[in-house]
C-alpha positions, -999 to +999 in steps of 0.1 A: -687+750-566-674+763-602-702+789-600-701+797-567-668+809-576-681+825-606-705+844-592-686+859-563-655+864-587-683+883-611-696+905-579-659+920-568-648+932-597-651+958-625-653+935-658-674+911-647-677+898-684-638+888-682-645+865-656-637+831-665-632+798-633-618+767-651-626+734-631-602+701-634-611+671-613-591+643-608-598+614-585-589+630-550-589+668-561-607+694-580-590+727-589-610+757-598-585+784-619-599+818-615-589+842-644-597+878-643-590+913-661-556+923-652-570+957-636-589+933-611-564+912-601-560+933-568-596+935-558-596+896-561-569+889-541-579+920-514-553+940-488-534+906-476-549+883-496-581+887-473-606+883-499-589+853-519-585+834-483-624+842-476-633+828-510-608+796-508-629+791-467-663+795-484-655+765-509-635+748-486-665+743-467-686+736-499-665+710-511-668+668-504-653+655-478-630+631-500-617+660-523-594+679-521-601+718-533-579+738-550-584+777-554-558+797-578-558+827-595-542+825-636-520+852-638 
């Protein structure tokens, strides 16, 4: 899941190098922290937070069915 995120996070923006998904588990949950370039923060999160919904569904639908998935964005 953590490069699933990766690689879609690399693909929409324009510094793909400052890309960077940070994964925590614990027993019921797993959050994946996404941190990007400050210029890219808007093309992550897209016109109404379209694309950063579309990327939380993907994983969502990736993730076990006893975990709980966490998407955020560092700021």
């Amino acid at each position: 899941m953590k490069e699933l995120v990766e690689l879609l996070a690399k693909s929409l923006v324009a510094h793909p190098d400052d890309v960077y998904v940070r994964k925590e588990e614990s027993a019921d949950s797993i959050l994946l922290e996404i941190t990007v370039n400050k210029e890219d923060l808007g093309q992550i999160i897209g016109k109404r937070g379209r694309v950063i919904k579309a990327i939380r569904t993907l994983v969502w639908a990736c993730a076990p069915a006893d975990k709980r998935v966490l998407v955020e964005l560092a700021e």
